[in-house]
N, C-alpha and C positions, 0 to 999 in steps of 0.2 A: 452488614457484611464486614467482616476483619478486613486490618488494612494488609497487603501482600508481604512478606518477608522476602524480600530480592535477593536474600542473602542465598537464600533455601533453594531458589530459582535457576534452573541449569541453563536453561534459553532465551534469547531474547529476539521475537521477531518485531522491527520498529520501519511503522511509516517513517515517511522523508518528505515532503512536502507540505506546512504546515505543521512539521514534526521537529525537524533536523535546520530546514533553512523556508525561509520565503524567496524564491525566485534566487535571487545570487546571494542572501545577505544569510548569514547565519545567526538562527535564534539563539539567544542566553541561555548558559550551563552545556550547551551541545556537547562540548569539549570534554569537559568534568565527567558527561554521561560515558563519550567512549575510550575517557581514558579510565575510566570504574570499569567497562567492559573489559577492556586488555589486560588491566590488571589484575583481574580478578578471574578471568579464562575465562568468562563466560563464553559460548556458543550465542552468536548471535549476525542476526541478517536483516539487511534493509531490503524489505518487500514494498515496492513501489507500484501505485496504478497506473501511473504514468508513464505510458508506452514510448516516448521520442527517443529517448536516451537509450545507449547498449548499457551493461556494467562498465567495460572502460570507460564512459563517457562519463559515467555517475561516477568511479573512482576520481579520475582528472578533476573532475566539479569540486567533491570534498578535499582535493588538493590543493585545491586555488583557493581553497577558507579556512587552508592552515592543519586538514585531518588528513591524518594517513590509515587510510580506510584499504586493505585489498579486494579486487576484483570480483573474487568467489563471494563475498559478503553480499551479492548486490541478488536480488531476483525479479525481475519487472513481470509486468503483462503480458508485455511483448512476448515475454519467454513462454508466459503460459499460454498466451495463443498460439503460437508457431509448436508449443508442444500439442495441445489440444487437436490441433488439426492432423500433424502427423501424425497422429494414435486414432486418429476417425476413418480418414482417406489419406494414407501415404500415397506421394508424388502427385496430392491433387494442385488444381492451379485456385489464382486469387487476385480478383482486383482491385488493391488496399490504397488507401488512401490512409497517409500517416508518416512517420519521420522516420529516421535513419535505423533506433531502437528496433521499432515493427521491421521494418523490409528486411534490416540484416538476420533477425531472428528467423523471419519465414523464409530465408533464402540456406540460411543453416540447418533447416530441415526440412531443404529439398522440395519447396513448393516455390511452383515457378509462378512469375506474372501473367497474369492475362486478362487485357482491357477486352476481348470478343467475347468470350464463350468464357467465363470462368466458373469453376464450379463452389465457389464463397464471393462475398464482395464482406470487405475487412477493414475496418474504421478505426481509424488510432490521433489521438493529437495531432493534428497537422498544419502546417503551414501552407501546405500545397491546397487546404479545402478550399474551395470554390464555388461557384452555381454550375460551372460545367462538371468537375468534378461531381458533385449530389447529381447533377442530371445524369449523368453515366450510372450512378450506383444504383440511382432510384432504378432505371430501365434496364440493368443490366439484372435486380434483384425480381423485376416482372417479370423476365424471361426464363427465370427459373435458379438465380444464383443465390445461396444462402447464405444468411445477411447477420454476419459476426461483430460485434462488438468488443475490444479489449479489454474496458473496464465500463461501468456504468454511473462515473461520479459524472455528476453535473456542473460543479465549478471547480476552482483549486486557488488557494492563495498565492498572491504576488508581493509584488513589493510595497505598492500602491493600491490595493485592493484585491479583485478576485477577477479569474479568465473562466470562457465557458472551459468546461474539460471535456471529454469524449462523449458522456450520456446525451451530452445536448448536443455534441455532434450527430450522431446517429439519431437524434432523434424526428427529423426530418425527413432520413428516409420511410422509418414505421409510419409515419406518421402518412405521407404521398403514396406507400405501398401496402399498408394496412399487415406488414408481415413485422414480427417480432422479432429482436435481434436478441443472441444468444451472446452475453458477457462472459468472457473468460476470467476477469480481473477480482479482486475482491467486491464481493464477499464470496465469490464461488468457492466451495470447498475444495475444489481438486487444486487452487493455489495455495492453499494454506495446508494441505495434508501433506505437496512438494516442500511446501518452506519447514515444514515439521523432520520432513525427512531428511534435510540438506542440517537443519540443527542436530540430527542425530539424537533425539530426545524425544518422551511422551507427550502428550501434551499437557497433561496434569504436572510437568517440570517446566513449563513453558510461559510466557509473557506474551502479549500482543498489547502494542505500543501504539497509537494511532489520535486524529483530533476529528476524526468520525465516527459519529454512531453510526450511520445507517453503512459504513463498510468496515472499519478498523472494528470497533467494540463486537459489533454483529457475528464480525467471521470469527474473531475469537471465541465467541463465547460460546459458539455453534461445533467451533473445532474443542471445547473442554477447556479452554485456555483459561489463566487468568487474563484479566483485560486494564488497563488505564486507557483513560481519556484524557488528555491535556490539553490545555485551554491556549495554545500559542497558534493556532489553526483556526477552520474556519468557524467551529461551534461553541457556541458558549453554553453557560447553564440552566439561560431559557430554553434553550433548541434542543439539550438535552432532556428536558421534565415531559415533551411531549409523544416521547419514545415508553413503551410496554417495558423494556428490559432497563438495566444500568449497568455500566463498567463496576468493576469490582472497587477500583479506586479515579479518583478524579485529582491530579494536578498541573498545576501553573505550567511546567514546561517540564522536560526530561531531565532536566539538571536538577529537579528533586527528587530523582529515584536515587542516587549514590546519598544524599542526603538519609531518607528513608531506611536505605540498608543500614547506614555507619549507627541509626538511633536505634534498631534491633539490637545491638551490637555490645550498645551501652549496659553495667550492671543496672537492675535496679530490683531487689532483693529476689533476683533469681528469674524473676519475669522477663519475656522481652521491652526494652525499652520504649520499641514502638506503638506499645498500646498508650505512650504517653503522650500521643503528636507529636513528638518534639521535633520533627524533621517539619514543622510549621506550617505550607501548604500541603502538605502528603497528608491525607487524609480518605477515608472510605466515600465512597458514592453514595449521594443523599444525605450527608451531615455537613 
């Protein structure tokens, strides 16, 4: 498969966890990549599965590591479950378990709390999970409440290693209830057809940025996108070879896609430069 011309690229939708920063610490090139975005006008948005945070909290975060990232740039899980629901059962209720990100989202579109009779029970990163919290969800999901999930990754990089993420939250409950939880978060399509829309771009103009195959490369590739993989998160290129599909391009971190583009860029008797590698790790998927 050719390697991407970023130049050519109007969109850029980019994980952030394992992408952009581990836990508080920000990866190599971060910078380089979004000051290549600013300068260059791309359209581009940080789609996160990681429900705890609102976008102000994820602008503040990229503040404190030196980026100045605005607000509208940010589109979580959270957002796409609290949409998802309101477009299913406006004003129904919900007994979530999850951080500030979830409850503010579901509260902004008008779905109220309810630990008795709720008509979802709603799972997000939490700090508040507990055995009494899972024992409410489990019995509260017997009774008859439908059992949502924000995103379905199972871990997520730290600073120090990897934390469980939401899949393996939720997965407790399926698990005591024998009922299937419905993920709103990547790879579902209705978040990546919003993130397309918020880019104001097709998708064949579009990028999807991510260090997961089974959600970043996947939704892209499903949404038409181009896709990279990059190896500063939790997959490497063993854990890629045992996947059916592959990202279009595979590199080291984000800080070689403004690389990637500038080597387009280069003469070289009329060709694009980038068929020469020269942007060094930027290179296609499977070579």
């Amino acid at each position: 498969m050719a390697a991407i011309n970023f130049n050519e690229k109007k969109g850029f939708i980019c994980d952030m966890d394992g992408v952009i920063y581990h836990g508080n610490i920000i990866l190599p090139g971060v910078k380089e990549f979004i000051k290549w975005l600013q300068d260059e006008k791309k359209s581009y948005l940080f789609l996160t599965n990681n429900s705890g945070y609102t976008p102000r909290e994820l602008k503040q975060k990229l503040n404190r590591m030196g980026l100045d990232v605005p607000e509208e740039h940010f589109y979580t899980s959270a957002l796409a479950t609290a949409s998802f629901l309101a477009d299913q059962a406006p004003g129904c209720s919900a007994y979530v378990i999850g951080e500030a990100g979830l409850l503010n989202a579901l509260y902004d579109e008008g779905i109220v709390m309810n630990d008795v009779d709720p008509d979802y029970v709603v799972i997000g990163e939490g700090k508040n999970y507990s055995l009494d919290t899972l024992t409410k969800a489990c019995n509260l999901v017997m009774n008859g409440a439908k059992l949502i999930g924000a995103n379905s990754d199972i871990s997520g990089p730290i600073e120090n290693g990897i934390m469980p993420a939401c899949g393996s939250l939720v997965a407790p409950v399926e698990m005591a209830t024998g009922t299937k939880a419905y993920f709103c978060g990547k790879p579902n399509p209705l978040m990546m057809r919003t993130g397309l829309k918020r880019l104001g771009c097709h998708s064949n103009e579009a990028v999807m940025i991510g260090d997961r195959m089974d959600t970043d490369v996947i939704s892209g590739l499903e949404s038409g996108m181009s896709t990279v993989l990059v190896m500063s998160g939790v997959f490497d290129r063993e854990m890629m070879k045992s996947f059916a599909f592959r990202p279009s391009m595979v590199l080291d971190g984000v800080g070689d896609i403004p690389k990637a583009a500038a080597s387009y860029r280069e003469p070289d008797s009329g060709k694009a430069a980038g068929t020469r590698g020269s942007a060094g790790s930027a290179r296609p998927a499977g070579k």
